[in-house]
PDB file of N, H, CA, C and O in Angstrom:
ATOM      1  N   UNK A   1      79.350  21.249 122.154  1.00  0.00           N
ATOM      2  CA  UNK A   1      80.418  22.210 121.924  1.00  0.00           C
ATOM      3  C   UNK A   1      80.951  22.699 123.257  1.00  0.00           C
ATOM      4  O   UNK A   1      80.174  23.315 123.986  1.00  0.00           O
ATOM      5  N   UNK A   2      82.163  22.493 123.636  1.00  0.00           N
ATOM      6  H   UNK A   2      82.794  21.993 123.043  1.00  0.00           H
ATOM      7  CA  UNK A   2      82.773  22.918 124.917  1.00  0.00           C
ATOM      8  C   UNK A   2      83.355  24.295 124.539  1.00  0.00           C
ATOM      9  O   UNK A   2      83.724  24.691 123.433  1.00  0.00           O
ATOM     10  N   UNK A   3      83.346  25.010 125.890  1.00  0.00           N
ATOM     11  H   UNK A   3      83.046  24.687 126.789  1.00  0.00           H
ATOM     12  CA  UNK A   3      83.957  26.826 125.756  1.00  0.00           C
ATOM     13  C   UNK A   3      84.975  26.668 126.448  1.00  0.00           C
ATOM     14  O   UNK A   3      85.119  26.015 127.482  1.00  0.00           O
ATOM     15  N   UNK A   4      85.705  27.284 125.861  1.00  0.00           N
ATOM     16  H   UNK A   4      85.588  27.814 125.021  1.00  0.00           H
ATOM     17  CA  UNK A   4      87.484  27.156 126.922  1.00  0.00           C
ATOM     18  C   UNK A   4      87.111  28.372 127.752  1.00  0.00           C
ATOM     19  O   UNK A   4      86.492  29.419 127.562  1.00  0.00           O
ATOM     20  N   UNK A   5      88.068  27.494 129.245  1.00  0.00           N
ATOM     21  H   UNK A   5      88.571  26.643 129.400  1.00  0.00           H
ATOM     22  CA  UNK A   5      88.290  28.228 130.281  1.00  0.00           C
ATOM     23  C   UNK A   5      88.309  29.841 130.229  1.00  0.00           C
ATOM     24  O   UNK A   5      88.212  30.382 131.331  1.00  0.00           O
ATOM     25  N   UNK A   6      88.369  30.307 129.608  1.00  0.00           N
ATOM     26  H   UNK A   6      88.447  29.867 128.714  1.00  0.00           H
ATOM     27  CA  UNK A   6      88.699  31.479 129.874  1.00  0.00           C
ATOM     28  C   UNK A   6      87.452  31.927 129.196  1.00  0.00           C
ATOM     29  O   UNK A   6      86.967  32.848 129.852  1.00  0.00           O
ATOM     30  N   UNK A   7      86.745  31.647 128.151  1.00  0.00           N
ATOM     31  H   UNK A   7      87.139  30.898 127.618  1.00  0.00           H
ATOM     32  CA  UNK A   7      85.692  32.556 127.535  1.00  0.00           C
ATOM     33  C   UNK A   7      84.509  32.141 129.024  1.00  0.00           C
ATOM     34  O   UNK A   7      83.756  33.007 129.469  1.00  0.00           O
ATOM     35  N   UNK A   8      84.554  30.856 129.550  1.00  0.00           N
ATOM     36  H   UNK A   8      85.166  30.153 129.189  1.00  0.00           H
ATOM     37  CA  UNK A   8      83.758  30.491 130.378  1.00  0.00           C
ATOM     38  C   UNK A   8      83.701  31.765 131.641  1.00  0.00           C
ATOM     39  O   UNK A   8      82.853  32.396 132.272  1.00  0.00           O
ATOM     40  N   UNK A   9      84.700  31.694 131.563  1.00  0.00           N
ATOM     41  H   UNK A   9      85.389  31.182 131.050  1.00  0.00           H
ATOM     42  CA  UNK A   9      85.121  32.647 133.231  1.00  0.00           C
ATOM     43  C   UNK A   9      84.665  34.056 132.740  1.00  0.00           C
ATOM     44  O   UNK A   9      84.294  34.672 133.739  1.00  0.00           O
ATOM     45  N   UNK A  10      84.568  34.637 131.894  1.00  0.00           N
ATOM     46  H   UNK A  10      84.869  34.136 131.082  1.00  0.00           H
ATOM     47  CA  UNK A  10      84.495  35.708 131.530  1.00  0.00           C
ATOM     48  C   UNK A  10      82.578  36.276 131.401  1.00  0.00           C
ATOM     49  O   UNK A  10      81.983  37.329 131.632  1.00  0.00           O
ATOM     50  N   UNK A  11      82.121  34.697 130.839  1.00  0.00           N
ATOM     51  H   UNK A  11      82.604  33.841 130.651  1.00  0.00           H
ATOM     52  CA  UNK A  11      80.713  34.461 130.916  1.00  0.00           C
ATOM     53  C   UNK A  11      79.897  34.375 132.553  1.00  0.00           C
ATOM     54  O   UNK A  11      78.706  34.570 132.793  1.00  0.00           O
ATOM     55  N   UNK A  12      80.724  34.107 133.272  1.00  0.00           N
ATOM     56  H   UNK A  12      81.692  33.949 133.078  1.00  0.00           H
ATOM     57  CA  UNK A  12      80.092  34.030 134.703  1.00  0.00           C
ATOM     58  C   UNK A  12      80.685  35.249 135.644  1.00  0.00           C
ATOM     59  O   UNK A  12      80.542  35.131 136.861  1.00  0.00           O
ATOM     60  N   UNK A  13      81.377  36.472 135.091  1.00  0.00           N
ATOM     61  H   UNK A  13      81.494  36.568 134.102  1.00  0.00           H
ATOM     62  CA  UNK A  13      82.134  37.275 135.828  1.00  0.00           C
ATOM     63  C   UNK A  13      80.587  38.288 135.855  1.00  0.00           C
ATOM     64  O   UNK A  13      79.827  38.614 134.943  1.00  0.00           O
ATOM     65  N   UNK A  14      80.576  38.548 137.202  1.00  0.00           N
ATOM     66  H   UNK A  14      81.194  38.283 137.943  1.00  0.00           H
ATOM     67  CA  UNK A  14      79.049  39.607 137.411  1.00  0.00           C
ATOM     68  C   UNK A  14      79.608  41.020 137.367  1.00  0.00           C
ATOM     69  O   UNK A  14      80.534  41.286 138.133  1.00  0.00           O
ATOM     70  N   UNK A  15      79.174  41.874 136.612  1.00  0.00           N
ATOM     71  H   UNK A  15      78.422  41.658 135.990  1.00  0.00           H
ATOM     72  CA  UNK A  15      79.230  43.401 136.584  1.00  0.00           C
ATOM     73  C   UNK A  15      78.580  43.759 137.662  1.00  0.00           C
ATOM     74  O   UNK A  15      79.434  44.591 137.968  1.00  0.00           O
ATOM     75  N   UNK A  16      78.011  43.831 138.284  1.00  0.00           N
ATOM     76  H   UNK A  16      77.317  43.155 138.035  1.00  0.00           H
ATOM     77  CA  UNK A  16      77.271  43.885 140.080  1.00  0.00           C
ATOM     78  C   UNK A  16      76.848  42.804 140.751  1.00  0.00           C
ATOM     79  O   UNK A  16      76.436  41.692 140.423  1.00  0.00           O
ATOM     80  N   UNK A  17      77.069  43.466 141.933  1.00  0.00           N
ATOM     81  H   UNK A  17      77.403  44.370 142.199  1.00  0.00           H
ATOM     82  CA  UNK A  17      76.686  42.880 143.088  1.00  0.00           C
ATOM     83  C   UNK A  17      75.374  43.186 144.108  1.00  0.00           C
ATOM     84  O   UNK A  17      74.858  44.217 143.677  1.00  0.00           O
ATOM     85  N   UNK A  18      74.859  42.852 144.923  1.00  0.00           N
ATOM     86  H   UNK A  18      75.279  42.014 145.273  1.00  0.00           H
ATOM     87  CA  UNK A  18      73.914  43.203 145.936  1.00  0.00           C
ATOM     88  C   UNK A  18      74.373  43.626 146.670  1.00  0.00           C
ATOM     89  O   UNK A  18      75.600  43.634 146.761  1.00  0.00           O
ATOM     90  N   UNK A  19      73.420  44.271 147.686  1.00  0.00           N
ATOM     91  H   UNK A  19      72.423  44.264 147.611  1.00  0.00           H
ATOM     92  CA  UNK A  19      74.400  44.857 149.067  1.00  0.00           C
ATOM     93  C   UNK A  19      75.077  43.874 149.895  1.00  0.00           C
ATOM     94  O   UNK A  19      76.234  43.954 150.307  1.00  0.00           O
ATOM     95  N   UNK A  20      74.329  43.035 150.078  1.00  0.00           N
ATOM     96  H   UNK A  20      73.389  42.969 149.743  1.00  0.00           H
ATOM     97  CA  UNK A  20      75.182  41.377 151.195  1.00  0.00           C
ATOM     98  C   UNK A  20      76.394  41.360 149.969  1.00  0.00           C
ATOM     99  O   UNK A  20      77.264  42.132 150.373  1.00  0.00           O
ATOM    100  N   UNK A  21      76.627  41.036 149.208  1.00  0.00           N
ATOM    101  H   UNK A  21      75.920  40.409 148.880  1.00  0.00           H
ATOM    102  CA  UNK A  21      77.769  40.762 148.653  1.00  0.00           C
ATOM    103  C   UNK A  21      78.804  42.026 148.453  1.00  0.00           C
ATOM    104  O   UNK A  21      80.027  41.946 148.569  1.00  0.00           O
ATOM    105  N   UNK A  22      78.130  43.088 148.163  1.00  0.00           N
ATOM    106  H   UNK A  22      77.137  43.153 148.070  1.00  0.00           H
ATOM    107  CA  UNK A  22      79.163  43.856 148.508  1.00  0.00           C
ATOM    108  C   UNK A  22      79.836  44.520 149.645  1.00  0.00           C
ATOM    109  O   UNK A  22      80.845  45.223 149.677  1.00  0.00           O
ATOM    110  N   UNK A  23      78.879  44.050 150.736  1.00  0.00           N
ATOM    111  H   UNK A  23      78.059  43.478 150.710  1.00  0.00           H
ATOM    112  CA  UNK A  23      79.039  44.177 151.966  1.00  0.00           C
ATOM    113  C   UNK A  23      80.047  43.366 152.304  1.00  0.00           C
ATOM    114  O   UNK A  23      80.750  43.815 153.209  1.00  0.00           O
ATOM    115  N   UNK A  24      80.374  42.253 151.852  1.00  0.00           N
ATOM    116  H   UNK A  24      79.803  41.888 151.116  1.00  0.00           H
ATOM    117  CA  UNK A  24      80.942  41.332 152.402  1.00  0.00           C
ATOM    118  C   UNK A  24      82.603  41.639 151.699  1.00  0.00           C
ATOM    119  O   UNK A  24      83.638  41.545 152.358  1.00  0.00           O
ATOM    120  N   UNK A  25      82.532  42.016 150.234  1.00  0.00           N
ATOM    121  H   UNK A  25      81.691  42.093 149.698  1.00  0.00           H
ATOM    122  CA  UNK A  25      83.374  42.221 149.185  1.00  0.00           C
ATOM    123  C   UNK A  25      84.513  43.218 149.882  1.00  0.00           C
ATOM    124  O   UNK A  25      85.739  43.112 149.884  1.00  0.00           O
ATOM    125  N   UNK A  26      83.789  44.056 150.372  1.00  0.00           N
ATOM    126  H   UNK A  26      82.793  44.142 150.370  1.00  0.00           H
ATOM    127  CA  UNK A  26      84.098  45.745 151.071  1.00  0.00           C
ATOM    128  C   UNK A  26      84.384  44.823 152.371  1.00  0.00           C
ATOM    129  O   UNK A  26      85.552  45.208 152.400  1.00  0.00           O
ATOM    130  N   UNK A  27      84.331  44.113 153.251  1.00  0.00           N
ATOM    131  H   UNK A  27      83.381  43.800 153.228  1.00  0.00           H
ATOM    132  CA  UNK A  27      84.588  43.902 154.377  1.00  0.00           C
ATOM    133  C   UNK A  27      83.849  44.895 155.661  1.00  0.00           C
ATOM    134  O   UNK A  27      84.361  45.142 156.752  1.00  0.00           O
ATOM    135  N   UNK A  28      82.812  45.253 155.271  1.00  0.00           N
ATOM    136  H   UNK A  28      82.396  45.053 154.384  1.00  0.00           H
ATOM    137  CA  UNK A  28      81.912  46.052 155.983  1.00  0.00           C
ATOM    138  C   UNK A  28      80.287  45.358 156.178  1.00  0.00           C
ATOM    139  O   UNK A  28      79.784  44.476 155.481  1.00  0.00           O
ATOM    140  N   UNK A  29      79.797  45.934 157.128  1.00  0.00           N
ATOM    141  H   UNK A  29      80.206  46.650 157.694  1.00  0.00           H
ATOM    142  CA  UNK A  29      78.379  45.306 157.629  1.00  0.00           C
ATOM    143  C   UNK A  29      77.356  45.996 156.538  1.00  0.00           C
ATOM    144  O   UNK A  29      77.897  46.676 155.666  1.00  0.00           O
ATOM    145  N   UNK A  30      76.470  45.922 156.524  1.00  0.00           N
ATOM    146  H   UNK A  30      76.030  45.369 157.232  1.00  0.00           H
ATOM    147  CA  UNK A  30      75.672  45.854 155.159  1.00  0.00           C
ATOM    148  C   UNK A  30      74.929  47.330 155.794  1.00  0.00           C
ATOM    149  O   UNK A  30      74.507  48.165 154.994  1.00  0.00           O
ATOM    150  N   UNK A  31      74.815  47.560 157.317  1.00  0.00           N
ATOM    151  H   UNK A  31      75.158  46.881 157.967  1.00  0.00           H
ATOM    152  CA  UNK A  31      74.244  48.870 157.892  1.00  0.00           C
ATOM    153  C   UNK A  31      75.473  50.148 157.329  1.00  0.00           C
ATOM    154  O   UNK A  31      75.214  51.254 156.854  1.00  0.00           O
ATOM    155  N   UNK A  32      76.535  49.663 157.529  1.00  0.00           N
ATOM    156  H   UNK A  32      76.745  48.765 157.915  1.00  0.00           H
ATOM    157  CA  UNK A  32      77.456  50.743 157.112  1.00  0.00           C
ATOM    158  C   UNK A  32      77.328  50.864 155.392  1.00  0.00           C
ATOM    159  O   UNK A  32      76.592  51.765 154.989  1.00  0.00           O
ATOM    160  N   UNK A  33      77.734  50.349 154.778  1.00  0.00           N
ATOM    161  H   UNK A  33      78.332  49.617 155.105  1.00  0.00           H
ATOM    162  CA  UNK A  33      77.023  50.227 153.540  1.00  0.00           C
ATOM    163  C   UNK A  33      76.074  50.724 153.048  1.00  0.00           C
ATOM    164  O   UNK A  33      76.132  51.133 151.888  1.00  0.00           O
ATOM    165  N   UNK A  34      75.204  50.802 153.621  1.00  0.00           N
ATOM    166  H   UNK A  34      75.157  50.469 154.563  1.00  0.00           H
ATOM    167  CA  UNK A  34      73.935  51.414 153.459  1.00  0.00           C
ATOM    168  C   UNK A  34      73.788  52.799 153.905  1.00  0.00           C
ATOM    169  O   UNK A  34      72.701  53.256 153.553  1.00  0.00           O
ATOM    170  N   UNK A  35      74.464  53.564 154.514  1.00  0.00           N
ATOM    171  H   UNK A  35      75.348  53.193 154.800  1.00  0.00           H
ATOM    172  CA  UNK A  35      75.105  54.591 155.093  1.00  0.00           C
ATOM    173  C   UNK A  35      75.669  55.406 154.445  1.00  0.00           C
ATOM    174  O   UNK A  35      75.367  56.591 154.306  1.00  0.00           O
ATOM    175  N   UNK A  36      76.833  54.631 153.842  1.00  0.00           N
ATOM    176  H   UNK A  36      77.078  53.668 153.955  1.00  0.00           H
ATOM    177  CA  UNK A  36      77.601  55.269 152.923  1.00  0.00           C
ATOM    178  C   UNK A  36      77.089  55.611 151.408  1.00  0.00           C
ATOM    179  O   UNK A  36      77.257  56.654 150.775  1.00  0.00           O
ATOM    180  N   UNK A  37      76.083  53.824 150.834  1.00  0.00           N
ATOM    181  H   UNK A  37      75.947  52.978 151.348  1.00  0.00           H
ATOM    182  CA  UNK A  37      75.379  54.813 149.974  1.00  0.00           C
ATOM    183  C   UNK A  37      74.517  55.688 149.868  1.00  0.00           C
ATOM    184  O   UNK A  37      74.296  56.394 148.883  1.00  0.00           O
ATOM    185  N   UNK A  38      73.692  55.683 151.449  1.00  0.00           N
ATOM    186  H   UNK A  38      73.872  55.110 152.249  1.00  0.00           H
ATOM    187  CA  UNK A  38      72.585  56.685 151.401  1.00  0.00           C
ATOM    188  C   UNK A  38      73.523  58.156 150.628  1.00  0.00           C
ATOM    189  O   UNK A  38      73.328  58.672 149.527  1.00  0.00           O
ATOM    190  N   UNK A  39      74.128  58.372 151.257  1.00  0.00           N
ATOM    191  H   UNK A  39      74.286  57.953 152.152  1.00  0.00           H
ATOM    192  CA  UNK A  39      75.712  59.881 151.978  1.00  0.00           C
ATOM    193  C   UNK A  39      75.824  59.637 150.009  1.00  0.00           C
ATOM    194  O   UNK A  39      75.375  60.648 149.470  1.00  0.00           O
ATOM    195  N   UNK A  40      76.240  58.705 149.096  1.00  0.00           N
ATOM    196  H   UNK A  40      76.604  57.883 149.534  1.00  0.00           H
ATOM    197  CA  UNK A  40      76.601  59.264 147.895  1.00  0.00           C
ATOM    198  C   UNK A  40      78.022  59.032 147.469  1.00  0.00           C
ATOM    199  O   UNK A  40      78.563  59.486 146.461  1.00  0.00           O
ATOM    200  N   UNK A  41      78.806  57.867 148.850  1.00  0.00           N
ATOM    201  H   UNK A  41      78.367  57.498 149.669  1.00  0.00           H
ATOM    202  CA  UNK A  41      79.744  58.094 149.383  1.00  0.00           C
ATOM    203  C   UNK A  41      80.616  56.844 148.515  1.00  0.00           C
ATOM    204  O   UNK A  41      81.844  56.786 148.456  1.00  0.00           O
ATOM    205  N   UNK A  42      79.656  55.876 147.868  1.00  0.00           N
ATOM    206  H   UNK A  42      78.658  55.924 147.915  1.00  0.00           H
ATOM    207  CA  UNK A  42      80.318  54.019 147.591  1.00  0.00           C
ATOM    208  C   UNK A  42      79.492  54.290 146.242  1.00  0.00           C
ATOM    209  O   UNK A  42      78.429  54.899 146.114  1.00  0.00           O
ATOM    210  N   UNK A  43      80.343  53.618 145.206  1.00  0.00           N
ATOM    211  H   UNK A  43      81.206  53.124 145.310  1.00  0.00           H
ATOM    212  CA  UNK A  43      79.479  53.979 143.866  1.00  0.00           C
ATOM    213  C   UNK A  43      78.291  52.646 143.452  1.00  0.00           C
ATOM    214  O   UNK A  43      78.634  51.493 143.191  1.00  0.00           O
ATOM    215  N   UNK A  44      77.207  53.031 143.471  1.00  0.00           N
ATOM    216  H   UNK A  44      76.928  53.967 143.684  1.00  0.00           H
ATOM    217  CA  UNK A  44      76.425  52.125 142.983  1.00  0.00           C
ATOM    218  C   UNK A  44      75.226  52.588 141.803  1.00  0.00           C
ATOM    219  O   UNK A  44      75.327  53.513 140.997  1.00  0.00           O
ATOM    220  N   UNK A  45      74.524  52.010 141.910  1.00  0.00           N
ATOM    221  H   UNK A  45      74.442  51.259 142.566  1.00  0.00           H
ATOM    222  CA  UNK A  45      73.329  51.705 140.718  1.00  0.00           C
ATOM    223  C   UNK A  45      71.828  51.352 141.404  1.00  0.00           C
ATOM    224  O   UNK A  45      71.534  50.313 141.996  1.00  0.00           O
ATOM    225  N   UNK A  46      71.045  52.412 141.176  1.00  0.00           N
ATOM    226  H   UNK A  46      71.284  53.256 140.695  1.00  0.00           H
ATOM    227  CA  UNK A  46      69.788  52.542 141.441  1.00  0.00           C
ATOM    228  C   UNK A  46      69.128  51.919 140.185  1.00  0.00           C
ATOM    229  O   UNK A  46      69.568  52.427 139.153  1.00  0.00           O
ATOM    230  N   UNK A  47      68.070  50.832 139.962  1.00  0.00           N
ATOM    231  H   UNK A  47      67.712  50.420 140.800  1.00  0.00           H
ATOM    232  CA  UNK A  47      67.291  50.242 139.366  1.00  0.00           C
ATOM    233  C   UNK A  47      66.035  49.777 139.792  1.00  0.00           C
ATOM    234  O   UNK A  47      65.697  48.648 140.148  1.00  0.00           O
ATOM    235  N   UNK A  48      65.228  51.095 139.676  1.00  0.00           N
ATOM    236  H   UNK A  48      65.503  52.012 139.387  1.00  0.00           H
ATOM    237  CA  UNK A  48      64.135  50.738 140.583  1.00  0.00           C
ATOM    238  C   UNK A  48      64.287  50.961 142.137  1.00  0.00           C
ATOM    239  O   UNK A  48      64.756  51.984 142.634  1.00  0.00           O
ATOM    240  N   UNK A  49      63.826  49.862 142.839  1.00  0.00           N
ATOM    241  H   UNK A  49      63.445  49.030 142.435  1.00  0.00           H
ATOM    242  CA  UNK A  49      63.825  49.609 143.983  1.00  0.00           C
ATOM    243  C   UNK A  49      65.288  49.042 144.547  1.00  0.00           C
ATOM    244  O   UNK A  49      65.878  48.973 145.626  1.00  0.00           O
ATOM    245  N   UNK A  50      65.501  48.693 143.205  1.00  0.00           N
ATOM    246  H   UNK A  50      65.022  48.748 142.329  1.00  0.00           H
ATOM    247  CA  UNK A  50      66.875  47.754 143.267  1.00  0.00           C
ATOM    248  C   UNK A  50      68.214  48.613 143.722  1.00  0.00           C
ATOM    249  O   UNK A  50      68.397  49.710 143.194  1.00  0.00           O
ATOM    250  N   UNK A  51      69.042  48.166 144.592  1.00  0.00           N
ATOM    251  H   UNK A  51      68.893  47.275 145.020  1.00  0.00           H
ATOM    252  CA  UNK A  51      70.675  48.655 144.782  1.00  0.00           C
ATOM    253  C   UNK A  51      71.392  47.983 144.199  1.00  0.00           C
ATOM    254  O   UNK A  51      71.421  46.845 144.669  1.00  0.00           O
ATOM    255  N   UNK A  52      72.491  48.242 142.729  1.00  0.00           N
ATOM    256  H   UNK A  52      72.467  49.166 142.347  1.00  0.00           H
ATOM    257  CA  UNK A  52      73.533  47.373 142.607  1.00  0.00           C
ATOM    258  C   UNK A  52      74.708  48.164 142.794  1.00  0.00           C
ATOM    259  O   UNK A  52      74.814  49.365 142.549  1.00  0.00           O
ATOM    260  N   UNK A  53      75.564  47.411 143.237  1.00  0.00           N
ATOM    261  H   UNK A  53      75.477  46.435 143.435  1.00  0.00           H
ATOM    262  CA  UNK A  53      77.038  47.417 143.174  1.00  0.00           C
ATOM    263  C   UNK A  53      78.064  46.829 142.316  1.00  0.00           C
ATOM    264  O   UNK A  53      78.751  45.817 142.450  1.00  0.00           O
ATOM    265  N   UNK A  54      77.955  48.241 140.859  1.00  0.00           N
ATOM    266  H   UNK A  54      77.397  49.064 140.750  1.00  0.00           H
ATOM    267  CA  UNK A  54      79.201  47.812 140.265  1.00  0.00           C
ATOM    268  C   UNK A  54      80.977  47.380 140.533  1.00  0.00           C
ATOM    269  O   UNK A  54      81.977  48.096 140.573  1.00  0.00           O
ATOM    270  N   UNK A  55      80.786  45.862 140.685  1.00  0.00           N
ATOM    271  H   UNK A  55      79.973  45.281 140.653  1.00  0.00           H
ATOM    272  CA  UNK A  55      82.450  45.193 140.789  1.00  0.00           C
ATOM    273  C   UNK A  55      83.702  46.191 140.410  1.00  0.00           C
ATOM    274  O   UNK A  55      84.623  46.470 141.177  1.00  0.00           O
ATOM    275  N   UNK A  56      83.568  46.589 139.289  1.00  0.00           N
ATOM    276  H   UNK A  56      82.820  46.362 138.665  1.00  0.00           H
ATOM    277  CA  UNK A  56      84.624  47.463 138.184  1.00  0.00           C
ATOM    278  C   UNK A  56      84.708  48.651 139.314  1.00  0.00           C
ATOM    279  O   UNK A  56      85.782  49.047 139.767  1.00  0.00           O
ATOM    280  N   UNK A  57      83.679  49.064 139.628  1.00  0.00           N
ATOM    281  H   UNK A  57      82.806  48.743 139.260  1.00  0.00           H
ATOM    282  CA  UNK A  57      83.681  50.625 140.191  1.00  0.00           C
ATOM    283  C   UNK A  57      83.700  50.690 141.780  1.00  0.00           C
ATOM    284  O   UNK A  57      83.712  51.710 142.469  1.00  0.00           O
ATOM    285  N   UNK A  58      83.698  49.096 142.289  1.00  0.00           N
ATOM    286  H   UNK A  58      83.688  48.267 141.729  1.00  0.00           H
ATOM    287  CA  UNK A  58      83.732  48.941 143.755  1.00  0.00           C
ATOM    288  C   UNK A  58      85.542  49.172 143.835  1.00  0.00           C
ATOM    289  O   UNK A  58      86.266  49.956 144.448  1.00  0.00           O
ATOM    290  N   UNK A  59      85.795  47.960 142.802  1.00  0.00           N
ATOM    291  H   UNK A  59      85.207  47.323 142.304  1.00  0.00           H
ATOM    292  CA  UNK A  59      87.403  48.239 142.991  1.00  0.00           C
ATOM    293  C   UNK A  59      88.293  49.541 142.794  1.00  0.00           C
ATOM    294  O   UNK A  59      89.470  49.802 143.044  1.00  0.00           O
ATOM    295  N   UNK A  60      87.447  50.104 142.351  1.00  0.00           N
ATOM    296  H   UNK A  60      86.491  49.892 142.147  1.00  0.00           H
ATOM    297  CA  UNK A  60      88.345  51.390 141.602  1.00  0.00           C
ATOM    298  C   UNK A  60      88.235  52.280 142.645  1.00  0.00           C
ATOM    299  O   UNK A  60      88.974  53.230 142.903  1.00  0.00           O
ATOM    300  N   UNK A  61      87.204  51.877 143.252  1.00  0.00           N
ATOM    301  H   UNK A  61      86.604  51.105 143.043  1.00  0.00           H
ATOM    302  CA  UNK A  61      86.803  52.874 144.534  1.00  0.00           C
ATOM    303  C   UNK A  61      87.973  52.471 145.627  1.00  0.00           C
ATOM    304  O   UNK A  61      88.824  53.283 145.990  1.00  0.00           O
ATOM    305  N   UNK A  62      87.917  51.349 146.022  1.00  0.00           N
ATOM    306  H   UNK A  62      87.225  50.689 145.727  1.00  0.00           H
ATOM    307  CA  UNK A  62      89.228  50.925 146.909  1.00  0.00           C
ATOM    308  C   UNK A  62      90.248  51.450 146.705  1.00  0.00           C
ATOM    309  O   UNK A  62      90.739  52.191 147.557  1.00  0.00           O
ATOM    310  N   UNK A  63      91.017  51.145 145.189  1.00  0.00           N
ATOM    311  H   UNK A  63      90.618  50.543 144.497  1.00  0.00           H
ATOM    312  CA  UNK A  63      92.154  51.552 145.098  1.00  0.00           C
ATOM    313  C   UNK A  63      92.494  52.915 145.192  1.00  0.00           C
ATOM    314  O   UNK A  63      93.568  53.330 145.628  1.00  0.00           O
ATOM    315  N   UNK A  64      91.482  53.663 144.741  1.00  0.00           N
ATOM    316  H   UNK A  64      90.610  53.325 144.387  1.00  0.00           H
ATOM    317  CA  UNK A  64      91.958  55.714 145.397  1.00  0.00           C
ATOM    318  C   UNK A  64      92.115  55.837 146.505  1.00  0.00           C
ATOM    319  O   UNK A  64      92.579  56.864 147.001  1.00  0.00           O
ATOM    320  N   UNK A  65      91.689  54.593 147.300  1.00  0.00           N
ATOM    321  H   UNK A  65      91.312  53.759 146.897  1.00  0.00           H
ATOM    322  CA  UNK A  65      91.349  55.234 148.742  1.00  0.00           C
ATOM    323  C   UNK A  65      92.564  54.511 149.552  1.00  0.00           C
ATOM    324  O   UNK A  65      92.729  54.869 150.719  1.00  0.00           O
ATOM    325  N   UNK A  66      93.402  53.544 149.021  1.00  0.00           N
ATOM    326  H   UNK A  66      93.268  53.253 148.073  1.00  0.00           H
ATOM    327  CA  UNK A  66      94.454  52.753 149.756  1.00  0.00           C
ATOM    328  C   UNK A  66      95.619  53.635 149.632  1.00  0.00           C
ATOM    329  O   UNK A  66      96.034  54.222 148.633  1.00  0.00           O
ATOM    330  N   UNK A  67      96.078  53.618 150.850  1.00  0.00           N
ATOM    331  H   UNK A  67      95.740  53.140 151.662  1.00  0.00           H
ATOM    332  CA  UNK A  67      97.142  54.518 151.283  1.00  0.00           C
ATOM    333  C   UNK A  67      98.162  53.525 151.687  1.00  0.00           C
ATOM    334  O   UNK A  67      97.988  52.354 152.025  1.00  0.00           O
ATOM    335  N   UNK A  68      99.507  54.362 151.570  1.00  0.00           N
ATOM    336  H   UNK A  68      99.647  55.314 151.296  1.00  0.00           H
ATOM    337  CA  UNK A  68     100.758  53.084 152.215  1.00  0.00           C
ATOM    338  C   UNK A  68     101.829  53.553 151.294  1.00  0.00           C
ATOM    339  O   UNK A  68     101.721  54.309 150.329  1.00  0.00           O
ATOM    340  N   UNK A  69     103.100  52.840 151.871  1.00  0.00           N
ATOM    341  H   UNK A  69     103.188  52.225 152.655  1.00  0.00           H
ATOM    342  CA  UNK A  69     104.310  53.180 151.427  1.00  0.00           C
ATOM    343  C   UNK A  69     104.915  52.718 149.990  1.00  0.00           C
ATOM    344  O   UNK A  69     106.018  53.042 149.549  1.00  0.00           O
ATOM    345  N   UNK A  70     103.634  51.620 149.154  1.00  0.00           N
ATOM    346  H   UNK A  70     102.738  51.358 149.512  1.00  0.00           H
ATOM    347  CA  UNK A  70     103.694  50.999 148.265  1.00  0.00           C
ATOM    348  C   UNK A  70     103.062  51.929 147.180  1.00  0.00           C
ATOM    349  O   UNK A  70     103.465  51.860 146.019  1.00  0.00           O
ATOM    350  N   UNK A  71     101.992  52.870 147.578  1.00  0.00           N
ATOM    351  H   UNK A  71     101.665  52.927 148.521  1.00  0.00           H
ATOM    352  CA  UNK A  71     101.457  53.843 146.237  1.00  0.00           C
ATOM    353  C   UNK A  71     102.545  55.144 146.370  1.00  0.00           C
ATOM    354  O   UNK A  71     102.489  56.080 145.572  1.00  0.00           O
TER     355      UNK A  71
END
């Protein structure tokens, strides 16, 4: 049974990330990152020991924060 493109893509889309990936996502070093979430400052997800970085809430975070003659 084959899944069309789109249910596929939707099946491999990650609700978080790690810090290297969101480090990288954010265009920032993974020390700053780590900084900012210590501070309370980048929205993430404590699980355990674990840090994730919700995708949905990384972007949403960007977009409040982009400034310019276009918003």
């Amino acid at each position: 049974m084959k899944h069309s493109p789109d249910v596929h893509s939707r099946q491999d889309a990650r609700l978080t990330v790690n810090r290297r990936e969101a480090a990288r996502m954010l265009g920032i070093s993974e020390r700053l990152l780590w900084t900012l979430t210590n501070a309370g400052e980048v929205p993430h997800i404590r699980l355990g020991a674990r840090v994730l970085y919700p995708v949905k809430a990384l972007n949403e975070w960007i977009e409040e924060r982009t400034s310019g003659a276009d918003r």
